[in-house]
C-alpha positions as CSV (number, residue, x, y, z in Angstrom):
1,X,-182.5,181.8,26.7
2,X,-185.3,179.4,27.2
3,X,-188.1,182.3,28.0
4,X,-186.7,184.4,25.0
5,X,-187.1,181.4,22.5
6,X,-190.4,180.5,23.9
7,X,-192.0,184.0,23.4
8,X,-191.1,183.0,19.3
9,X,-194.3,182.3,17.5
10,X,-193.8,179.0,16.0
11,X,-192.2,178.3,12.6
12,X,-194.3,176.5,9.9
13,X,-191.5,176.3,7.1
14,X,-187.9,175.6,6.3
15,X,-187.4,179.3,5.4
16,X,-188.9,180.2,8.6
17,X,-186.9,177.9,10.5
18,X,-184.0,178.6,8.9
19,X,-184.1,182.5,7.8
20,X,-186.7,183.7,10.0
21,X,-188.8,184.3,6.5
22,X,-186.8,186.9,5.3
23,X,-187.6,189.5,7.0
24,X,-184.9,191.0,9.5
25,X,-183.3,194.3,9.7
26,X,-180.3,195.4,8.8
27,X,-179.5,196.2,12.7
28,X,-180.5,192.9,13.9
29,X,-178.6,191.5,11.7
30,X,-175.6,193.2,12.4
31,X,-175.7,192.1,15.9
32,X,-176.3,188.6,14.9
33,X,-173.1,188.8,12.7
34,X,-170.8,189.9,15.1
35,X,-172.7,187.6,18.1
36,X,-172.1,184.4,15.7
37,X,-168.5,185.9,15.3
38,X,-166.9,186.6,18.8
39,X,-166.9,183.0,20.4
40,X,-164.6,181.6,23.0
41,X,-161.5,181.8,20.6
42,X,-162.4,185.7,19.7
43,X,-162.9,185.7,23.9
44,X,-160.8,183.9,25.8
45,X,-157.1,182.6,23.2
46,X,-156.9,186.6,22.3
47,X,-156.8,187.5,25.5
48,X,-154.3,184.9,26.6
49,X,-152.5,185.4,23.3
50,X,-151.9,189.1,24.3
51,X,-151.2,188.6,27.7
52,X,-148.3,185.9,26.6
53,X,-147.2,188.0,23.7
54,X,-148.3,191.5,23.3
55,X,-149.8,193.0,20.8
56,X,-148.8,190.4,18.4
57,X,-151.4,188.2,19.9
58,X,-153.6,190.1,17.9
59,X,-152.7,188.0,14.6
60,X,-154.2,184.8,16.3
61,X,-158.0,185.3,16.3
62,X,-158.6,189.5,16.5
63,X,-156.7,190.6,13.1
64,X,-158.0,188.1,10.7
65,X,-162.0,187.9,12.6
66,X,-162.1,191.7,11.5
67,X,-160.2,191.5,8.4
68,X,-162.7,189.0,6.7
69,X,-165.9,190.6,8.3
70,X,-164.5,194.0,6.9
71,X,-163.7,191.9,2.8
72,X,-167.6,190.4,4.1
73,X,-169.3,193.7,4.4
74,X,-167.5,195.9,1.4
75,X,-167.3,193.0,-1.1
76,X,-169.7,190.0,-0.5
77,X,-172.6,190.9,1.8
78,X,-175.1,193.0,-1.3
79,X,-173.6,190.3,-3.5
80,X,-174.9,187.3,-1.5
81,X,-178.0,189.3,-0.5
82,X,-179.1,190.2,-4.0
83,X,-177.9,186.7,-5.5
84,X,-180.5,184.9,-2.6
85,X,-183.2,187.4,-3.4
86,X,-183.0,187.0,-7.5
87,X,-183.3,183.4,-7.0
88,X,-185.7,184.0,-4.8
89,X,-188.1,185.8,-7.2
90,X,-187.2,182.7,-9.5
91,X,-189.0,180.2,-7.2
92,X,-185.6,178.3,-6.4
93,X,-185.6,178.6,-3.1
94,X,-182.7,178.4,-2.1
95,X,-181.6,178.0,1.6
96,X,-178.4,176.9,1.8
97,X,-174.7,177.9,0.3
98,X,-174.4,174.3,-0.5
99,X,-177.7,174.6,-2.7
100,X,-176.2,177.8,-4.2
101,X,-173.2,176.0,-5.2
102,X,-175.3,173.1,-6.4
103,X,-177.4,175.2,-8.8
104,X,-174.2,176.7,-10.0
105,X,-172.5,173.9,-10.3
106,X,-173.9,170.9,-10.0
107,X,-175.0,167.7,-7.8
108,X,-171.5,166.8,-7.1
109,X,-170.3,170.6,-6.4
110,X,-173.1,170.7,-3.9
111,X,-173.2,167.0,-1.9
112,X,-169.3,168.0,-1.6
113,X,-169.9,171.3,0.0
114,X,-172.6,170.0,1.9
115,X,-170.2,167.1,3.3
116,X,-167.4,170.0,4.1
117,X,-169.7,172.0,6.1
118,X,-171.4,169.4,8.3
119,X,-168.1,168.1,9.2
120,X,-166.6,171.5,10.0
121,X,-169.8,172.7,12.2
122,X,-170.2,169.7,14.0
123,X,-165.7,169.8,14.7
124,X,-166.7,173.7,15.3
125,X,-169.7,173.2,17.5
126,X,-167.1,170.6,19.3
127,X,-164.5,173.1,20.2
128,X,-166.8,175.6,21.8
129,X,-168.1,173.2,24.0
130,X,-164.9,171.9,25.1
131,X,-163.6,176.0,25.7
132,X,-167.0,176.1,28.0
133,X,-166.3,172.5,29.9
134,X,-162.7,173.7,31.0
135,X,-163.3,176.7,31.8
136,X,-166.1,175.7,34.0
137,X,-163.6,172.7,35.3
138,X,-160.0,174.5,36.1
139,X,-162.3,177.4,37.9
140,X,-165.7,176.2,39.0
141,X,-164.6,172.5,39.2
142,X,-167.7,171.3,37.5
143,X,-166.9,168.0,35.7
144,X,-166.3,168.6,32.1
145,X,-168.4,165.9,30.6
146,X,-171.7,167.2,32.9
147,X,-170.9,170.8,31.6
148,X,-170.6,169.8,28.1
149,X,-173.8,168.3,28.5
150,X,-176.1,170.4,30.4
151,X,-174.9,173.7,28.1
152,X,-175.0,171.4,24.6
153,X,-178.7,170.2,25.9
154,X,-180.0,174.0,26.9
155,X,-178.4,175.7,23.2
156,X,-180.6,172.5,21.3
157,X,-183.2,173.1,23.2
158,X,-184.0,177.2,22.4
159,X,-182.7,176.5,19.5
160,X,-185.4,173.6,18.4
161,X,-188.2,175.4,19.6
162,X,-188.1,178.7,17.6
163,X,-185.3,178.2,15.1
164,X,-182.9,180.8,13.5
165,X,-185.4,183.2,14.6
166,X,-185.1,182.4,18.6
167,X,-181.1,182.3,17.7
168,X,-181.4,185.9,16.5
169,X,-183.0,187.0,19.7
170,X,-181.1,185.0,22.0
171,X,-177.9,187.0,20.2
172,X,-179.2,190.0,21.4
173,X,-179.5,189.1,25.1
174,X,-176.1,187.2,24.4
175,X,-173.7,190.1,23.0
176,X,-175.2,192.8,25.7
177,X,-174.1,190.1,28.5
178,X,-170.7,190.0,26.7
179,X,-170.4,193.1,26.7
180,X,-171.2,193.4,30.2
181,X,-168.6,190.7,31.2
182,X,-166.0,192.1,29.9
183,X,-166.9,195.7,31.2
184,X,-166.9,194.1,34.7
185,X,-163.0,194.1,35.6
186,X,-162.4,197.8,33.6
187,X,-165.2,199.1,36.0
188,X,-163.2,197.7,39.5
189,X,-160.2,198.4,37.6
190,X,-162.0,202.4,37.1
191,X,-163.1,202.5,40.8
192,X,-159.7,201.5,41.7
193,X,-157.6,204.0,39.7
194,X,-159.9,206.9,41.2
195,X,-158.8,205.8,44.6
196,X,-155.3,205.6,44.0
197,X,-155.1,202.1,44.8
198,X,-152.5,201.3,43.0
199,X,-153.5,200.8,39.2
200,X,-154.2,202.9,36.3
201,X,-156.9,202.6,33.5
202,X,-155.7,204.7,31.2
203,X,-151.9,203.3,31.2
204,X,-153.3,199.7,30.7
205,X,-152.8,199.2,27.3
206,X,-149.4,200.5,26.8
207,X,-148.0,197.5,29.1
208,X,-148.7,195.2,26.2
209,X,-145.2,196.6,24.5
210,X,-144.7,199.2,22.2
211,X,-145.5,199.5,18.4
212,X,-142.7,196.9,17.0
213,X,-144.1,194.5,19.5
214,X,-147.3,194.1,17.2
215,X,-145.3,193.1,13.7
216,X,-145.7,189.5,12.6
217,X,-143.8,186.8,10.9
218,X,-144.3,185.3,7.8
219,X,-146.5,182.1,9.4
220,X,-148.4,184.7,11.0
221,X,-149.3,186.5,8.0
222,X,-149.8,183.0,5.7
223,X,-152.2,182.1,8.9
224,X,-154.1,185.4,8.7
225,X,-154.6,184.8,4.6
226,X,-155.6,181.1,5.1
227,X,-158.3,181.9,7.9
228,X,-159.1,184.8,5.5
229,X,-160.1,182.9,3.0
230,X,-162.0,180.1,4.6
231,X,-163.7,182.3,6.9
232,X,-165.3,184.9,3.7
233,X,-167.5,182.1,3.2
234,X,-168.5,180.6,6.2
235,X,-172.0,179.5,5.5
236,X,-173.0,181.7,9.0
237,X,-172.4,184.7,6.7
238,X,-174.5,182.9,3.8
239,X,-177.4,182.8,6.1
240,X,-177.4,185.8,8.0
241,X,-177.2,188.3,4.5
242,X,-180.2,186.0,3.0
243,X,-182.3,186.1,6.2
244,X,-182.1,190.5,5.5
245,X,-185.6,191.4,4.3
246,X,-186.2,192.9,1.1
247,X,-184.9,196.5,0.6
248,X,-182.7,196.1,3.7
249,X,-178.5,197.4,3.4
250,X,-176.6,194.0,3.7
251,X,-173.7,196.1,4.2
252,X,-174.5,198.5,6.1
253,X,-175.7,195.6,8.1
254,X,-172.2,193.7,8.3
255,X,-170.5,197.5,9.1
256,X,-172.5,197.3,11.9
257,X,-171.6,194.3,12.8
258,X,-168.1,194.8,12.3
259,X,-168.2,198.2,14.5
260,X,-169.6,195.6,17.1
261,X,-166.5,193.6,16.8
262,X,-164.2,196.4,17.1
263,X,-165.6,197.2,20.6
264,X,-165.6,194.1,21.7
265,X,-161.6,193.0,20.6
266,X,-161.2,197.0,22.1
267,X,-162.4,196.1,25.3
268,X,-160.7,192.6,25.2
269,X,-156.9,195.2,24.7
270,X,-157.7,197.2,27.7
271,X,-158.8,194.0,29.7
272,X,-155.3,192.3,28.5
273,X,-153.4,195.1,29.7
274,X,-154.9,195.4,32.8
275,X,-153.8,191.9,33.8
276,X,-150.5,192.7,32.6
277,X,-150.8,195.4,35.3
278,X,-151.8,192.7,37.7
279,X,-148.6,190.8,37.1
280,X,-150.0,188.1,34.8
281,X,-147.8,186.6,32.1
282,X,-146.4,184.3,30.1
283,X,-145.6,182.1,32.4
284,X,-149.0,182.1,34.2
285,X,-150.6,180.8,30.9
286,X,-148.0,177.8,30.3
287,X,-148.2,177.1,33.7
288,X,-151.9,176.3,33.5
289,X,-151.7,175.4,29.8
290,X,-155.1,176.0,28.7
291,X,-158.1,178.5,27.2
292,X,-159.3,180.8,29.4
293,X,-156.3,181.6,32.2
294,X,-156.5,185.0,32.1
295,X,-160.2,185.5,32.1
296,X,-160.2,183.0,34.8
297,X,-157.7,184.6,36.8
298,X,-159.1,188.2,36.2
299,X,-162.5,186.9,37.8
300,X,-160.8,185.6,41.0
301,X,-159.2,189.2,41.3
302,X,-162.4,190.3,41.1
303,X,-163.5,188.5,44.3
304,X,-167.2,189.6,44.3
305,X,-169.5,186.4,43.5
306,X,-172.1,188.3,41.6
307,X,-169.4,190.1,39.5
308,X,-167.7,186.7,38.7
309,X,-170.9,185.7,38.0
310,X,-171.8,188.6,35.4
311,X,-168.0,187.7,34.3
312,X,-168.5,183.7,33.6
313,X,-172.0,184.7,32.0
314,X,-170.1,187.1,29.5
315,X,-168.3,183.7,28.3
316,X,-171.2,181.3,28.6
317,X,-173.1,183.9,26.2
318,X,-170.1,184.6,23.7
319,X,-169.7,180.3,23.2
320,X,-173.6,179.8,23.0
321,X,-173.9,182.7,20.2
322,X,-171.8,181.1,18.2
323,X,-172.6,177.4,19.1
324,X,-176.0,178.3,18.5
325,X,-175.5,180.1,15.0
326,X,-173.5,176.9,13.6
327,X,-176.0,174.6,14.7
328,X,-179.0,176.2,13.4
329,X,-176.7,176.2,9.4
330,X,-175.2,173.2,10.0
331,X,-178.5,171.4,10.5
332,X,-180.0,173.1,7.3
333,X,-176.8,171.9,5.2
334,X,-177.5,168.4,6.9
335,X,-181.1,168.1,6.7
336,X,-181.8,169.8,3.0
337,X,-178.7,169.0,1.3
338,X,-177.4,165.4,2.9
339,X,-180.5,163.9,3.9
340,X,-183.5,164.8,2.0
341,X,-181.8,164.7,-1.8
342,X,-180.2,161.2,-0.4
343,X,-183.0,159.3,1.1
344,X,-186.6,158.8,0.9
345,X,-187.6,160.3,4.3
346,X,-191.5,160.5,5.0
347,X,-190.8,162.9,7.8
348,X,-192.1,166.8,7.3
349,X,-189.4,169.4,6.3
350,X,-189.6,171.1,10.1
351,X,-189.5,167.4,11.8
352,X,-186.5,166.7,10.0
353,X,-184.7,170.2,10.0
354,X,-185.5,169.3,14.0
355,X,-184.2,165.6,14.1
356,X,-180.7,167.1,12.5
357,X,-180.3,169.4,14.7
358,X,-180.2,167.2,17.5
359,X,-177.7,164.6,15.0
360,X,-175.3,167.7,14.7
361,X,-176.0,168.6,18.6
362,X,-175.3,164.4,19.5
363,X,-172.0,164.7,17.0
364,X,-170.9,167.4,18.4
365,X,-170.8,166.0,21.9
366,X,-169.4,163.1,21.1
367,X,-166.3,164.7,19.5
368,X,-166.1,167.0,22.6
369,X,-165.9,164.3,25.1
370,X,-164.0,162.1,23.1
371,X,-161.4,164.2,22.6
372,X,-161.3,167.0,24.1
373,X,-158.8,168.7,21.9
374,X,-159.9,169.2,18.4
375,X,-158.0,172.2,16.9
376,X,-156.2,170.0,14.2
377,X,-159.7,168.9,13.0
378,X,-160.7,172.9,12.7
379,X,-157.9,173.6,11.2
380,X,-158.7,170.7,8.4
381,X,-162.0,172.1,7.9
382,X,-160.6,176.0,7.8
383,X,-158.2,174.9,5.1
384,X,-161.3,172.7,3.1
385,X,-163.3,175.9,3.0
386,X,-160.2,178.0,1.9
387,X,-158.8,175.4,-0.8
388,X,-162.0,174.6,-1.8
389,X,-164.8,176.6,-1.0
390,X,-163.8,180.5,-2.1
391,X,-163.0,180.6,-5.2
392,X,-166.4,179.1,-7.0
393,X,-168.1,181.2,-4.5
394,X,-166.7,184.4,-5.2
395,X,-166.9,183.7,-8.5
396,X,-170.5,182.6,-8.1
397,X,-171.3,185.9,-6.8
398,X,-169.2,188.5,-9.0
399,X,-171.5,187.1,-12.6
400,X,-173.3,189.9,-14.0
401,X,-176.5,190.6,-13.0
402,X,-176.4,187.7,-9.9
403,X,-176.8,185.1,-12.9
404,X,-176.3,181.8,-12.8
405,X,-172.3,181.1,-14.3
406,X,-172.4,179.6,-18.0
407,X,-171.1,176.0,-18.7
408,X,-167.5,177.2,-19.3
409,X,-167.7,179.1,-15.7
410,X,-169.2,175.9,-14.2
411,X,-167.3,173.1,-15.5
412,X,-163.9,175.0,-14.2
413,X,-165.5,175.7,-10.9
414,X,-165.8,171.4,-10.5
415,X,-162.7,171.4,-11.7
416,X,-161.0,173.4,-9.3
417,X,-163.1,172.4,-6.4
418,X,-161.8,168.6,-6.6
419,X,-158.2,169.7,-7.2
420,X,-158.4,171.8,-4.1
421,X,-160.0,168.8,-1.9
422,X,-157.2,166.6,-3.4
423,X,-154.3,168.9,-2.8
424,X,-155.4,169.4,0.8
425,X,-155.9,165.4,1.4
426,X,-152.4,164.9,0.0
427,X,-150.6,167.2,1.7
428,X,-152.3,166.9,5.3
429,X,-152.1,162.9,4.9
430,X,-149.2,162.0,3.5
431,X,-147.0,163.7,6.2
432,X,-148.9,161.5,8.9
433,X,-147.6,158.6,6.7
434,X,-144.5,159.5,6.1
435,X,-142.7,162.1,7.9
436,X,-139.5,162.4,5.9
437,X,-141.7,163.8,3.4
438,X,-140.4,167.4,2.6
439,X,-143.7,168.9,1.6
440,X,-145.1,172.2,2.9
441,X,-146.8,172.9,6.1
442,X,-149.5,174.7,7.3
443,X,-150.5,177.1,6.6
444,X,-148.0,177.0,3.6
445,X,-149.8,173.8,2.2
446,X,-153.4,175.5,2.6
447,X,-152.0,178.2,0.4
448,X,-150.3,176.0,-2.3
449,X,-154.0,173.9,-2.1
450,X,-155.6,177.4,-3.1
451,X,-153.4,178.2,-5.6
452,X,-153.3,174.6,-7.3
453,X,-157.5,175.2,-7.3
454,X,-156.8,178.7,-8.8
455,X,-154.8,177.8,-11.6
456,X,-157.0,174.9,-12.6
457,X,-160.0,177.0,-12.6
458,X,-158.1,179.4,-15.1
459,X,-157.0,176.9,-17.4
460,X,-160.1,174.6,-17.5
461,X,-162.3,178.3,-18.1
462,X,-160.1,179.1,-20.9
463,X,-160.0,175.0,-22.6
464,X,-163.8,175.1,-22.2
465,X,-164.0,178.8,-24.2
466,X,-162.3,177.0,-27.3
């Protein structure tokens, strides 16, 4: 990682820092999509989840990571593309989503997405280092503090010295070493069957259960809508379509990127199934009671110590390209939209797009060895970006011609972004205070949050046509 980011030539501006200038491919993009996509949930809770449940572990992560990159590329990805270039050409530029909100509606609009997304990448940032440290502690026994901190130290690193740009590269190196880890037990697995020892390839899958195995409930499908929504505009996708250069397909870059998906959550079936062929279950993932049992176990099956080192490699590389993706936007919300419009800092753009990255990185760890657990707080900031966060984007990007929205548009988008944020305060505090309450729960209350936001939106848009 370090020798790929130092072959970078070095940036000397924000949007080179940040977007690489503007001039990527529609491939590379693809593969930096789906490599800030597939992270140690996508990797190592979806196999786990269909290990311990069948194919209806697919609803978790796999089902709603494909779904929104699918809504991404035939819906948003031109739109965000075009929008970013047209402002472009107007000499805004624009960096962030939080300064695209801002110019569409407003200083408060945008300090308040700015807040949402720091919080969520630094909380996000958190839980892929805690995936790494204990992983790296039930099977390598390294202490989970020192691995925290020697992996957060190496992504800052790579990632300070040549910016989204080095993060792009790295992404490449990162999702062929993915692929490769999880190629690694199917190819013992292949040798195997062809000896007759015993297992089968080609029957792997059909030990997760048959069809009706797969169907979900109704939490399961109110789960899949929530992350749905909040994940269509994660500020990753933001950057990566406005980082395409001009005259590049931003959707035929995110199909790409989605096909990359879709072999990857393939291989991660077969590999689930094959375990199940192994004897793994249920009852091995309770007993051990957190991420990564399966993959863990499937690596000591494995027995060859440069195999289990291709494997843990294939899961170091799918955490850091996604740890490294939300730092690189997270920073930029931090640095342009927190920091510079609210203080008087003498420091260059690049020095402080720098110093916030290693705030985010600092934050990050802090949260990760303080806790060690923070799925409730992602959960929070999936339900902020859902409640508050979707609708004046998509709205933002569906006005005619990629203009800016008029005053009506604008006013009801404030509107409906506060009552969002309030809706999803109220009804994620006030149980904590007082637990008789009878109010909904997630992800029941995320979706009464958006609808509350949608109906405001409506009626403020019509009052403000009068």
């Amino acid at each position: 990682m370090l020798s790929t980011s130092s072959t970078i030539s070095p940036v000397q501006s924000p949007a080179g820092f940040y977007l690489a200038n503007r001039s990527l491919g529609w491939w590379l993009v693809g593969v930096t999509f789906a490599a800030s996509w597939f992270g140690a949930s996508s990797t190592l809770v979806t196999l786990d989840a269909l290990v311990t449940r069948g194919w209806n572990g697919l609803w978790d992560i796999a089902i709603p990571s494909l779904f929104s990159c699918v809504v991404i590329a035939l819906v948003l990805a031109r739109r965000v593309s075009a929008w970013c270039h047209t402002r472009e050409t107007e000499g805004c530029g624009v960096l962030s989503m939080a300064q695209a909100v801002g110019l569409a509606y407003g200083p408060a609009g945008r300090w308040g997405l700015a807040v949402i997304i720091v919080l969520a990448s630094t909380t996000f940032m958190a839980a892929q280092l805690v995936a790494l440290g204990q992983v790296a502690e039930t099977f390598l026994h390294w202490p989970l503090i020192a691995t925290v901190s020697g992996f957060g130290a190496l992504v800052l690193v790579y990632s300070i010295m040549g910016g989204y740009r080095a993060v792009v590269v790295t992404d490449v190196a990162q999702l062929a070493l993915v692929a490769t880890g999880l190629a690694v037990p199917l190819a013992v697995f292949g040798v195997m069957s062809v000896y007759g020892e015993g297992v089968s390839l080609v029957a792997a899958p059909s030990l997760l259960g048959d069809g009706a195995t797969w169907q979900p409930n109704s939490v399961q499908l109110g789960t899949v809508l929530t992350f749905v929504l909040g994940w269509i505009v994660a500020p990753e996708m933001w950057q990566r379509m406005q980082s395409l250069a001009p005259g590049q397909d931003a959707r035929k870059a995110a199909l790409w990127g989605v096909a990359l998906l879709m072999g990857l959550f393939g291989l991660i079936m077969v590999l689930a199934g094959l375990a199940s062929q192994l004897g793994f279950g249920a009852a091995d993932v309770t007993q051990h009671g957190s991420a990564g049992v399966v993959w863990g176990a499937l690596a000591q099956w494995v027995h060859h110590p440069g195999l289990q080192t291709v494997m843990l490699l294939g899961v170091v590389c799918a955490i850091a390209s996604t740890l490294d993706s939300t730092l690189n936007v997270g920073s930029m919300v931090l640095a342009t939209d927190v920091w510079a419009p609210t203080f008087k800092v003498s420091l260059s753009p690049l020095r402080l797009s720098r110093l916030a990255m290693v705030a985010m990185m600092v934050g990050a760890w802090v949260i990760a060895v303080r806790f060690q657990d923070v799925l409730h707080i992602l959960w929070l900031s999936a339900d902020f970006y859902a409640s508050v966060v979707a609708l004046p984007v998509v709205v933002l990007l569906c006005q005619p011609n990629h203009q800016l929205p008029s005053k009506a548009v604008a006013r009801a988008g404030r509107w409906a972004m506060g009552v969002g944020a309030t809706v999803t305060v109220v009804l994620r505090v006030l149980p904590l205070a007082w637990p008789s309450l009878a109010l909904p729960t997630w992800p029941w209350s995320t979706l009464w949050a958006v609808l509350a936001s949608t109906l405001t939106f409506v009626g403020v848009w019509r009052l403000a046509r009068r």
